[in-house]
LOFIBA-482869 format. One record per residue (C-alpha): residue in three letters; z, x, y. Coordinates in nm, 3 decimals. Layout:
! LOFIBA-482869
<r><aa>ala</aa><Z>Z</Z><X>X</X><Y>Y</Y></r>
...
END
This chain:
! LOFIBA-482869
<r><aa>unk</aa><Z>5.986</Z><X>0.683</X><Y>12.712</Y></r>
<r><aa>unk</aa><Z>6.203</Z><X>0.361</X><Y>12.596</Y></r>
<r><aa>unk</aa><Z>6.070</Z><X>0.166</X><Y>12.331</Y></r>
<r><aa>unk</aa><Z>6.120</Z><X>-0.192</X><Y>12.374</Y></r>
<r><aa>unk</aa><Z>6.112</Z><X>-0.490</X><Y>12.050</Y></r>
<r><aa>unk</aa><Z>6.030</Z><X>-0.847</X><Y>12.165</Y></r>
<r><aa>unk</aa><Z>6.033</Z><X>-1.074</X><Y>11.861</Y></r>
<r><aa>unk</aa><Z>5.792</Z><X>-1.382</X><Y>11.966</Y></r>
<r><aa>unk</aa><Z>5.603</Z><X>-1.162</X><Y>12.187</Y></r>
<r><aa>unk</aa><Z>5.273</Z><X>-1.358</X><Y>12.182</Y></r>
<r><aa>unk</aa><Z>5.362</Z><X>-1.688</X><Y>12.410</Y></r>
<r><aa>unk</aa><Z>5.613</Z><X>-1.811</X><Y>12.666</Y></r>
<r><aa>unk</aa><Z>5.897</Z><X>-1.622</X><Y>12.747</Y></r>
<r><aa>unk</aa><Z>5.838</Z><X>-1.326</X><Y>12.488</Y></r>
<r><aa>unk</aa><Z>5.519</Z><X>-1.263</X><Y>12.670</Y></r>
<r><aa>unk</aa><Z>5.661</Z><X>-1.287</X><Y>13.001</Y></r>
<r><aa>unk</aa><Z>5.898</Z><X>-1.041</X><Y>12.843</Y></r>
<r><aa>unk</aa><Z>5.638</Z><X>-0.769</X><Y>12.733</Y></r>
<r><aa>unk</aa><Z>5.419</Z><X>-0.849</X><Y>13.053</Y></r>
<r><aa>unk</aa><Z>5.695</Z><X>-0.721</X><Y>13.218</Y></r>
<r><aa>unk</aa><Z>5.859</Z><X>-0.446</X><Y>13.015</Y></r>
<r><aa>unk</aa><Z>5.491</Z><X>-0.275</X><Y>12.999</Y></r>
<r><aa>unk</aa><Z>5.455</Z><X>-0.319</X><Y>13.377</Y></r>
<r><aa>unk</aa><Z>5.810</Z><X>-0.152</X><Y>13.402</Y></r>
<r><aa>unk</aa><Z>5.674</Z><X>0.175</X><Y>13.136</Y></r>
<r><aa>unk</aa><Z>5.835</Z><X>0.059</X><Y>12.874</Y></r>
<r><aa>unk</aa><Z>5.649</Z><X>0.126</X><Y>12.490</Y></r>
<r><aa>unk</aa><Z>5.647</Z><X>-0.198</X><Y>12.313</Y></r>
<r><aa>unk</aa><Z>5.704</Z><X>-0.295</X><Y>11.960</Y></r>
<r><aa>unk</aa><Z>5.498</Z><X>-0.653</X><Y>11.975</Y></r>
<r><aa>unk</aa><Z>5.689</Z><X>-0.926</X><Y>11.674</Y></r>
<r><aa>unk</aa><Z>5.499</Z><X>-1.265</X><Y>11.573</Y></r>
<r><aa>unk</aa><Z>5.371</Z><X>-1.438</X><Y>11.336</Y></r>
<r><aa>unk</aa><Z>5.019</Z><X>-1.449</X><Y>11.405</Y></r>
<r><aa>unk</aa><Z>4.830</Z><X>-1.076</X><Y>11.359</Y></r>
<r><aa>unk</aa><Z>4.532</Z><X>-1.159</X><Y>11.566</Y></r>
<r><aa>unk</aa><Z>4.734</Z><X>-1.234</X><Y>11.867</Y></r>
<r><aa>unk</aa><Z>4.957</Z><X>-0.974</X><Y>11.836</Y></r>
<r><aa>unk</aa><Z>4.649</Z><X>-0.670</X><Y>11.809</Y></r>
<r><aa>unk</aa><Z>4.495</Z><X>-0.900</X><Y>12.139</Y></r>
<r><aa>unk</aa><Z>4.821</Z><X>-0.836</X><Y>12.345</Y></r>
<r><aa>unk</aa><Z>4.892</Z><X>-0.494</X><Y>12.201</Y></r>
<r><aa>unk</aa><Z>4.531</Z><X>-0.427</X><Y>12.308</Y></r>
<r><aa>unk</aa><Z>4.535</Z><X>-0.586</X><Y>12.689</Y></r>
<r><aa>unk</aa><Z>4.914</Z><X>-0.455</X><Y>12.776</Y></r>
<r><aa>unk</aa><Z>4.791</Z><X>-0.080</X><Y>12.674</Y></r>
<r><aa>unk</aa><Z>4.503</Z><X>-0.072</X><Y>12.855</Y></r>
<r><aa>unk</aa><Z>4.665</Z><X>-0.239</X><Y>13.170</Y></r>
<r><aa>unk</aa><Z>4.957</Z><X>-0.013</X><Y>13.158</Y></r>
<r><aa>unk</aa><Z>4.896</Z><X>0.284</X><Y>12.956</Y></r>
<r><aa>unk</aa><Z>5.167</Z><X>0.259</X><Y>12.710</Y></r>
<r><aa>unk</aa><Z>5.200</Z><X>0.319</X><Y>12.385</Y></r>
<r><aa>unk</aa><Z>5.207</Z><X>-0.070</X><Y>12.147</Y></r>
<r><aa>unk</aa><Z>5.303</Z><X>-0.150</X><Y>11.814</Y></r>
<r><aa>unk</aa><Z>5.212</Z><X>-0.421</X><Y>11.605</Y></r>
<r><aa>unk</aa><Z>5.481</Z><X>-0.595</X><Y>11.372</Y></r>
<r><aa>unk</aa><Z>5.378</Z><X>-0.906</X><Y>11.147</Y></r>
<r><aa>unk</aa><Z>5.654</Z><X>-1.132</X><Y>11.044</Y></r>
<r><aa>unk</aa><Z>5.789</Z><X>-1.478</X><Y>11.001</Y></r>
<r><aa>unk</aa><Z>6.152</Z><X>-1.495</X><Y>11.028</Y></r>
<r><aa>unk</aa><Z>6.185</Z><X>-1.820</X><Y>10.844</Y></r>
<r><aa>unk</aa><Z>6.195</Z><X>-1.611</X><Y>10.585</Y></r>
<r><aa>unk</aa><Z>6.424</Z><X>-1.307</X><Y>10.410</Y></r>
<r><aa>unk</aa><Z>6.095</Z><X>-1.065</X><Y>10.377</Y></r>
<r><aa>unk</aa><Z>6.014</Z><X>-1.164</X><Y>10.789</Y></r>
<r><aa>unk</aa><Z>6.372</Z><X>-1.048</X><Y>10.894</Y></r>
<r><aa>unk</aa><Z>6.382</Z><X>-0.780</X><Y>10.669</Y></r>
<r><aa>unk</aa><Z>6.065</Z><X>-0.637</X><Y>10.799</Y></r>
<r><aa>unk</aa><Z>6.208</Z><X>-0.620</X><Y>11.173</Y></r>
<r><aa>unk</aa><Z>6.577</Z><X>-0.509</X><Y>11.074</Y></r>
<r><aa>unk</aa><Z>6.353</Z><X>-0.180</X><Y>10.882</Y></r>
<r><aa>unk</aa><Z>6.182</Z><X>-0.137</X><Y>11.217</Y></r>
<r><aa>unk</aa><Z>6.511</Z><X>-0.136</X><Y>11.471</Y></r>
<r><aa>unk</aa><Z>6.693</Z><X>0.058</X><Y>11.197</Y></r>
<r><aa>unk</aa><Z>6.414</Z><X>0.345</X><Y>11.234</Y></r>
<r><aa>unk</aa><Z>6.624</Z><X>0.649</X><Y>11.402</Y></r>
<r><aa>unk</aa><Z>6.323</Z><X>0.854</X><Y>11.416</Y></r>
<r><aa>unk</aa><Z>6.137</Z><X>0.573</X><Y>11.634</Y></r>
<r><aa>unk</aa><Z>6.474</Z><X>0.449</X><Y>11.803</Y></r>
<r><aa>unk</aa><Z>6.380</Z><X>0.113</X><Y>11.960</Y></r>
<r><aa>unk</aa><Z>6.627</Z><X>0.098</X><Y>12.315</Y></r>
<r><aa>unk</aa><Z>6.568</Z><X>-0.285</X><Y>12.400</Y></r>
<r><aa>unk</aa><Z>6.580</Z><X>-0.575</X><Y>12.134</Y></r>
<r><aa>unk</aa><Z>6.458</Z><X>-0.905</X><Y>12.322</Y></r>
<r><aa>unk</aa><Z>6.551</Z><X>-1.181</X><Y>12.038</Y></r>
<r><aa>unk</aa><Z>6.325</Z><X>-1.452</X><Y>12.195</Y></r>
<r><aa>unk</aa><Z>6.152</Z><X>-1.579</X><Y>11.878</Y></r>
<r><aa>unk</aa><Z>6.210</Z><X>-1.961</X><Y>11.867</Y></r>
<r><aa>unk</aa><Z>6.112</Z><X>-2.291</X><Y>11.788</Y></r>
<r><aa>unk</aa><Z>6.185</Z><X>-2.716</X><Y>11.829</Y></r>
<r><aa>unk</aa><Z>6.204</Z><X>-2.959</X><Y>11.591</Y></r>
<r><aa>unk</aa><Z>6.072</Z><X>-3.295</X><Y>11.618</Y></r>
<r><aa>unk</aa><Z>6.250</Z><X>-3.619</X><Y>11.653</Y></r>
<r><aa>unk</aa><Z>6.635</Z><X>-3.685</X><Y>11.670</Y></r>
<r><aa>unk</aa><Z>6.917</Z><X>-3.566</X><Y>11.383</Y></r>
<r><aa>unk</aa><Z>6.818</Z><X>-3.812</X><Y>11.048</Y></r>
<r><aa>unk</aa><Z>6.479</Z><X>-3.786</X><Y>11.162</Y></r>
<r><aa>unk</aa><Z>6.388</Z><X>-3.440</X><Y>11.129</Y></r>
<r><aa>unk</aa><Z>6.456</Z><X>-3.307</X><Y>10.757</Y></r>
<r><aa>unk</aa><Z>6.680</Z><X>-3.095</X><Y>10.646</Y></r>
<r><aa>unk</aa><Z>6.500</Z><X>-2.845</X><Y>10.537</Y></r>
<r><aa>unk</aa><Z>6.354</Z><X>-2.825</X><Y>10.887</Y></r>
<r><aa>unk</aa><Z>6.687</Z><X>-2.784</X><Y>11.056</Y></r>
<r><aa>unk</aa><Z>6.756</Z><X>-2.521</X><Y>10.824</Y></r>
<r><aa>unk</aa><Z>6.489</Z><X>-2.342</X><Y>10.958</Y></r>
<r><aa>unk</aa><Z>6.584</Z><X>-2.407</X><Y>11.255</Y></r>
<r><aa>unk</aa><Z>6.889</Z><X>-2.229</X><Y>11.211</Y></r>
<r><aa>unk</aa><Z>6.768</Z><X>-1.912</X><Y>10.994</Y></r>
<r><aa>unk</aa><Z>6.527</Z><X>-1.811</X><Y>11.270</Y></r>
<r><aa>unk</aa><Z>6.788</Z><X>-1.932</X><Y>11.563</Y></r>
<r><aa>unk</aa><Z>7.130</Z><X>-1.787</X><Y>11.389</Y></r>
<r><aa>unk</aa><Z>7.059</Z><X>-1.578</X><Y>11.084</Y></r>
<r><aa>unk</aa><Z>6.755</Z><X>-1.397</X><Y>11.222</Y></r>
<r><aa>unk</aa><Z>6.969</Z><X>-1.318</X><Y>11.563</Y></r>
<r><aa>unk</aa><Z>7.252</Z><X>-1.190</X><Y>11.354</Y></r>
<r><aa>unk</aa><Z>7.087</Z><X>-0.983</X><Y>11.170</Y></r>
<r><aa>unk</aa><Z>6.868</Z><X>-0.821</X><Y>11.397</Y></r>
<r><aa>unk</aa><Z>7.081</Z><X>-0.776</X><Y>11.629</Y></r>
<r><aa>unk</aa><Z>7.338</Z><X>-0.625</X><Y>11.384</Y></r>
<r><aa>unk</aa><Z>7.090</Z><X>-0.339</X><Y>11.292</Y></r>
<r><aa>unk</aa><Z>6.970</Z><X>-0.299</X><Y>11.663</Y></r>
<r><aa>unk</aa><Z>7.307</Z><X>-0.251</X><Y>11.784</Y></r>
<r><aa>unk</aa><Z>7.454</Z><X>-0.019</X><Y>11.452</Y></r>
<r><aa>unk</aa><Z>7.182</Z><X>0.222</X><Y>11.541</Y></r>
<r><aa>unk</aa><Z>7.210</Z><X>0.223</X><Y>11.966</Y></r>
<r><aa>unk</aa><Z>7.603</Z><X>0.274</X><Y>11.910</Y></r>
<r><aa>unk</aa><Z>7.505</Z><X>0.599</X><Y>11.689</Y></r>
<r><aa>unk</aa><Z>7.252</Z><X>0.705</X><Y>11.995</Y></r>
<r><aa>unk</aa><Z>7.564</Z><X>0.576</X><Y>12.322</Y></r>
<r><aa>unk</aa><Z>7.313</Z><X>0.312</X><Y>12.462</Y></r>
<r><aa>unk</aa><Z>7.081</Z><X>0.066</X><Y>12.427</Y></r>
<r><aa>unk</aa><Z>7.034</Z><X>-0.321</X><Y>12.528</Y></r>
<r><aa>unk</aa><Z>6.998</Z><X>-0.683</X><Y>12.310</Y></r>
<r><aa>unk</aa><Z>6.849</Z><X>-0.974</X><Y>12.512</Y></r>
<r><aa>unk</aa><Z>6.938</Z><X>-1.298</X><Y>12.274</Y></r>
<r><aa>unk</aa><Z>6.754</Z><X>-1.617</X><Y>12.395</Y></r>
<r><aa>unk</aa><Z>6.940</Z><X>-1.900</X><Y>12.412</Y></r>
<r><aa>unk</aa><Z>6.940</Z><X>-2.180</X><Y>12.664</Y></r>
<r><aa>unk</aa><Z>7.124</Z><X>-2.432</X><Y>12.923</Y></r>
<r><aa>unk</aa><Z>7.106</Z><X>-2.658</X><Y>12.612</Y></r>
<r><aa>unk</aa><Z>7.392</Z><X>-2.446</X><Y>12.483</Y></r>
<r><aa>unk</aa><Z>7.604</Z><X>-2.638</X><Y>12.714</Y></r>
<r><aa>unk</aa><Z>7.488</Z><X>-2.961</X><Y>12.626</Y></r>
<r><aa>unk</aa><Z>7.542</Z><X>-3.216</X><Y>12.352</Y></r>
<r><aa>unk</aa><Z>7.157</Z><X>-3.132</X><Y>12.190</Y></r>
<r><aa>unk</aa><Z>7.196</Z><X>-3.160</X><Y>11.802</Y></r>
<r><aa>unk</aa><Z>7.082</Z><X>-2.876</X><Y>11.591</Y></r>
<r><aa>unk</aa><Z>6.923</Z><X>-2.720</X><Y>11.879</Y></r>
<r><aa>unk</aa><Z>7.194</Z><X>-2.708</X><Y>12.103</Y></r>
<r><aa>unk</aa><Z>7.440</Z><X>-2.626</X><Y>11.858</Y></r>
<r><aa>unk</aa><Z>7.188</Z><X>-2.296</X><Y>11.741</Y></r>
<r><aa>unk</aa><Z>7.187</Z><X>-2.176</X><Y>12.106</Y></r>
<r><aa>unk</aa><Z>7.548</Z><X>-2.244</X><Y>12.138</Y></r>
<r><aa>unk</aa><Z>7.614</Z><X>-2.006</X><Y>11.855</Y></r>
<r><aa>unk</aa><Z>7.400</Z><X>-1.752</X><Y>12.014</Y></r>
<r><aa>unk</aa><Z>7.583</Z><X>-1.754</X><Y>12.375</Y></r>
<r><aa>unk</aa><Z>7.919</Z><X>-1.739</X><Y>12.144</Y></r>
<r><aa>unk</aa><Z>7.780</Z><X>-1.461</X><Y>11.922</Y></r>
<r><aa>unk</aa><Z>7.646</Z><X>-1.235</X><Y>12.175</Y></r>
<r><aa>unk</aa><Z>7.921</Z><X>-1.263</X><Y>12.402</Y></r>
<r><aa>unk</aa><Z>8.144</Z><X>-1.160</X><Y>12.153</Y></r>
<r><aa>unk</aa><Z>7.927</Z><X>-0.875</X><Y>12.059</Y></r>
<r><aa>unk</aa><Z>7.927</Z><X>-0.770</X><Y>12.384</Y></r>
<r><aa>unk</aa><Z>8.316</Z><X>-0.785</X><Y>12.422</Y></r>
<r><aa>unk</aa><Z>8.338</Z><X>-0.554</X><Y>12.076</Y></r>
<r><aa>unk</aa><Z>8.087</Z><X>-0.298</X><Y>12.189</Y></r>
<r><aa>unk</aa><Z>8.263</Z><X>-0.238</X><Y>12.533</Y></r>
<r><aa>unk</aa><Z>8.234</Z><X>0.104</X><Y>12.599</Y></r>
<r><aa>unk</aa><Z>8.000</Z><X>0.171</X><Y>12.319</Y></r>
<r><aa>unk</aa><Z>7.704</Z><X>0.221</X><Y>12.608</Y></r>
<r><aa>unk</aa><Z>7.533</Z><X>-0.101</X><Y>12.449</Y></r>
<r><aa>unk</aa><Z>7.459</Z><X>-0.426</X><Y>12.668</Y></r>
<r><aa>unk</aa><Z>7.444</Z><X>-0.707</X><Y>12.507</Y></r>
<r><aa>unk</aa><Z>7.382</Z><X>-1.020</X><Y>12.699</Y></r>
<r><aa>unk</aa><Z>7.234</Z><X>-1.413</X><Y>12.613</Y></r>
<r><aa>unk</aa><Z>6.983</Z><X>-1.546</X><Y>12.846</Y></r>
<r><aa>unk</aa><Z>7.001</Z><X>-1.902</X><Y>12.891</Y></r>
<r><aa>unk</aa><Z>6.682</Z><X>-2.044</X><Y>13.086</Y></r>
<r><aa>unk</aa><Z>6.627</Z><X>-2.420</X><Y>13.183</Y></r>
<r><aa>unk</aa><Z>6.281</Z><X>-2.586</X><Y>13.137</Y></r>
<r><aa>unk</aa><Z>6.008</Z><X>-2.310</X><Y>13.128</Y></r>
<r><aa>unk</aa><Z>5.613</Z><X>-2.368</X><Y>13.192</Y></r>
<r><aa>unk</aa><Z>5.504</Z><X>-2.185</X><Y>12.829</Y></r>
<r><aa>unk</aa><Z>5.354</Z><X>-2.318</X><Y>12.501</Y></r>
<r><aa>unk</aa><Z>5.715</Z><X>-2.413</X><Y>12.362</Y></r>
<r><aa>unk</aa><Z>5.691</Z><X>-2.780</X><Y>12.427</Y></r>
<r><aa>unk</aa><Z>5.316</Z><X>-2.791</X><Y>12.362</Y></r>
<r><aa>unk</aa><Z>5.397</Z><X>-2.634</X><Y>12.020</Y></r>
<r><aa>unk</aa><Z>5.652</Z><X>-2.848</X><Y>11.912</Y></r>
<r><aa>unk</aa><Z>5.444</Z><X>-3.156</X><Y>12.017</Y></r>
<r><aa>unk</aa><Z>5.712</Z><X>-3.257</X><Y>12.286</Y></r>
<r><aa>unk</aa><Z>5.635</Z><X>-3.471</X><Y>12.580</Y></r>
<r><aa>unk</aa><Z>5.741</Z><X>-3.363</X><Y>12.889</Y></r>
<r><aa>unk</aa><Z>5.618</Z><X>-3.646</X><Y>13.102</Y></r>
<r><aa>unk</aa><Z>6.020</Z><X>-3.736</X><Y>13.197</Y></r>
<r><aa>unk</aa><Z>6.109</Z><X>-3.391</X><Y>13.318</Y></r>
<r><aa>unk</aa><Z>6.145</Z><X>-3.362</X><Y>13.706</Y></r>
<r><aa>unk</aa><Z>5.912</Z><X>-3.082</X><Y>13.879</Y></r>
<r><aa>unk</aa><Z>6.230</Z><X>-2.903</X><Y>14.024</Y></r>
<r><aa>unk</aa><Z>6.359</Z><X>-2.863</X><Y>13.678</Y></r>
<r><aa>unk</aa><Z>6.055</Z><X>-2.639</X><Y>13.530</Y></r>
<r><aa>unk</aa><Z>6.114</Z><X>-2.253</X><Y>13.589</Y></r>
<r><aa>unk</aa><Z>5.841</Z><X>-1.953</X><Y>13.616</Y></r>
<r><aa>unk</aa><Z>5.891</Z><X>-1.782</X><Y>13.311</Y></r>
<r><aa>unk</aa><Z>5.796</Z><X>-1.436</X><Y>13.445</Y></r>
<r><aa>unk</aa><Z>6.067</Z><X>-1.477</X><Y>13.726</Y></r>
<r><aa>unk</aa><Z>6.336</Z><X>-1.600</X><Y>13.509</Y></r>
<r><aa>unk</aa><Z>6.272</Z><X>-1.259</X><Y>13.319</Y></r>
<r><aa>unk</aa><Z>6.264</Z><X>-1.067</X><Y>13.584</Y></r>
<r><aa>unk</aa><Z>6.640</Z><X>-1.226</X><Y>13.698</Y></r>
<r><aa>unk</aa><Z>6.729</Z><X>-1.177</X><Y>13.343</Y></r>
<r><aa>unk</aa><Z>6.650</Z><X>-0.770</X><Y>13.305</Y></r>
<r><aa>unk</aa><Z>6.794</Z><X>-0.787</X><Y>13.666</Y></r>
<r><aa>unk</aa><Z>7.146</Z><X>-0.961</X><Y>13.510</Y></r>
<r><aa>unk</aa><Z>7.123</Z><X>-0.712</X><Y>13.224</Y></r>
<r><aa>unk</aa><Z>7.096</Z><X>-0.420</X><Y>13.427</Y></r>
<r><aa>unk</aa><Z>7.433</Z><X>-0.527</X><Y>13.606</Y></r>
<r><aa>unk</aa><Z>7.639</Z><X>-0.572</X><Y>13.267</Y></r>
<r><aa>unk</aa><Z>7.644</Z><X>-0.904</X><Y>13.245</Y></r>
<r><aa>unk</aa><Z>7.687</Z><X>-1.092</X><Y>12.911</Y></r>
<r><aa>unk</aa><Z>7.546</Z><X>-1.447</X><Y>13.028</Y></r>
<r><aa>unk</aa><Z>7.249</Z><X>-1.496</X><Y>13.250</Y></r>
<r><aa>unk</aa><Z>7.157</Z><X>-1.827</X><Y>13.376</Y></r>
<r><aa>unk</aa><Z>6.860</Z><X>-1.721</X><Y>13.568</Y></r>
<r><aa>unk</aa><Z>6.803</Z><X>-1.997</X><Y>13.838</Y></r>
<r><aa>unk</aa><Z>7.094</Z><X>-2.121</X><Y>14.104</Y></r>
<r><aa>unk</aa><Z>6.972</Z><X>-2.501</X><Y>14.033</Y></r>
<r><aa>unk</aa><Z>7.058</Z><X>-2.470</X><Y>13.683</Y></r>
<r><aa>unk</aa><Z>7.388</Z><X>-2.269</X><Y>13.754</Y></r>
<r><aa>unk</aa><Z>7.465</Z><X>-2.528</X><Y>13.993</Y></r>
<r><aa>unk</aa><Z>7.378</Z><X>-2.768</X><Y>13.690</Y></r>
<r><aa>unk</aa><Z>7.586</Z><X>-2.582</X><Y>13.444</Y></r>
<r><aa>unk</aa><Z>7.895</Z><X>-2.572</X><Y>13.705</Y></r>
<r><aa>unk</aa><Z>7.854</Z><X>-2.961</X><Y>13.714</Y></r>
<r><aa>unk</aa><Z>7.850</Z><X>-2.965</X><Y>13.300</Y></r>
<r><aa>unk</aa><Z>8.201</Z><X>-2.797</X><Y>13.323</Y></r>
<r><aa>unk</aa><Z>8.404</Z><X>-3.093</X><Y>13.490</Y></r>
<r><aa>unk</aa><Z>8.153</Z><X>-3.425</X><Y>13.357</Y></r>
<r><aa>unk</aa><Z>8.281</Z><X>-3.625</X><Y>13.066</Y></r>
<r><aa>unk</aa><Z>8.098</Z><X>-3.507</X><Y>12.718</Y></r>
<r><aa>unk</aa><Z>7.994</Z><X>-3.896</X><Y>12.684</Y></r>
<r><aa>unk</aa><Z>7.793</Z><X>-3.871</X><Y>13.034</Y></r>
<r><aa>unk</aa><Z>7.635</Z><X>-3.544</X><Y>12.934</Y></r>
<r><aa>unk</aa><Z>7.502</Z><X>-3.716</X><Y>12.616</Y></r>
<r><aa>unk</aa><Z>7.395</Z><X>-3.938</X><Y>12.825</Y></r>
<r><aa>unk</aa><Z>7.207</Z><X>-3.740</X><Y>13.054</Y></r>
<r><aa>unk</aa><Z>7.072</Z><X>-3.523</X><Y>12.761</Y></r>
<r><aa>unk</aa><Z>6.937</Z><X>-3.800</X><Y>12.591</Y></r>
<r><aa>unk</aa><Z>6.700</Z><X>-3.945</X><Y>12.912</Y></r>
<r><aa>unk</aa><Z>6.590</Z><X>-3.566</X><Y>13.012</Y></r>
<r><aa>unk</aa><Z>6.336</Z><X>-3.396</X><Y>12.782</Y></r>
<r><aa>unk</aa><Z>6.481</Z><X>-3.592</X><Y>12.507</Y></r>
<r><aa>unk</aa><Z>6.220</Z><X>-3.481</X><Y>12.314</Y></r>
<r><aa>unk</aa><Z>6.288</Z><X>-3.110</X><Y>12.319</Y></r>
<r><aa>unk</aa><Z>6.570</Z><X>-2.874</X><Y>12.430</Y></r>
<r><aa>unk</aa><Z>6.551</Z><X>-2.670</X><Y>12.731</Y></r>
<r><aa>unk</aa><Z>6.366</Z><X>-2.340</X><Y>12.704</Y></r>
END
């Protein structure tokens, strides 16, 4: 049976994520922060599916969070064969408004935590010859989007050069990079959404399902959704200054999830 690890596994696209890995028979290893939620989906997705759940605890804000999750993927008598990285958060307000301890953050769970993670995920799937890492980044990657933008920038980057090192290894590693999702990410971060067009907003169990699809075809980059690969094809060729622009009036409030 494979074992898959979805960090953020309680809301938006990490539940959309285990929703559809247990569908698919896969055993889950269930990561958030919050233990009640995590026993409540453990519970629901085991007796809906009959597979076997785990429950993991842990903030990766923080050194003890991350180090919790890297003891778990390093396990080789409980090999884990899918890492979904989709833990993730928004700060409030523009750069100079948001402190800096925030955007630091920001970055440990975005950056560090992906590193790391996927560093001991990947160090024990090239010992077993295979094995997957799903890193979530976004279509804000592409766009001029401060701290966020730059974070999920660095995980496209990251991941894709992963992926080029492990060629051959029999380990996939590819970054997802969604558009607007309908999930609790905005709600959470206390974004408005009220300027986002009704075209833009994706169904977050579809996008997954084009994602696992992308994965399962070796590719390193999936922009699940022609309207934003149209989008991103357009971001190639437009002048940075009109993308700032454009970034600035749509969901200004919040990245892209």
């Amino acid at each position: 049976m494979t074992t898959s690890l979805v960090t953020g596994s309680t809301a938006g696209i990490g539940a959309a994520f285990a929703r559809r890995l247990a569908a698919d028979g896969h055993d889950l290893v269930l990561m958030a922060r919050d233990t009640k939620r995590l026993r409540e989906q453990a519970t629901e997705l085991r007796d809906r599916h009959g597979i076997k759940t785990e429950v993991l605890t842990a903030d990766l804000a923080t050194d003890d969070g991350i180090e919790a999750v890297e003891r778990r993927l390093a396990d080789r008598e409980k090999p884990v064969d899918l890492l979904v990285n989709n833990a993730g958060f928004a700060n409030r307000g523009p750069y100079l408004d948001v402190p800096v301890a925030d955007e630091l953050k920001l970055l440990k769970v975005h950056c560090e935590a992906v590193l790391r993670l996927t560093s001991a995920a990947t160090l024990a799937m090239r010992e077993r010859g295979r094995g997957g890492v799903v890193n979530l980044a976004s279509v804000a990657a592409f766009m001029p989007r401060g701290t966020y933008g730059a974070s999920k920038a660095w995980v496209v980057q990251f991941t894709q050069g992963v992926a080029k090192d492990l060629t051959g290894s029999g380990v996939r590693l590819m970054a997802l990079c969604p558009g607007f999702a309908r999930t609790e990410f905005h709600q959470r971060a206390e974004k408005s959404t009220d300027n986002i067009p009704n075209w833009m907003w994706l169904d977050a169990d579809k996008l997954v399902a084009a994602a696992l699809a992308d994965l399962a075809r070796g590719k390193s980059l999936s922009i699940p959704d022609p309207r934003y690969k149209v989008m991103m094809g357009a971001v190639k060729v437009l002048p940075r200054g009109l993308l700032g622009g454009i970034s600035s009036k749509t969901g200004r409030k919040d990245g892209p999830r």
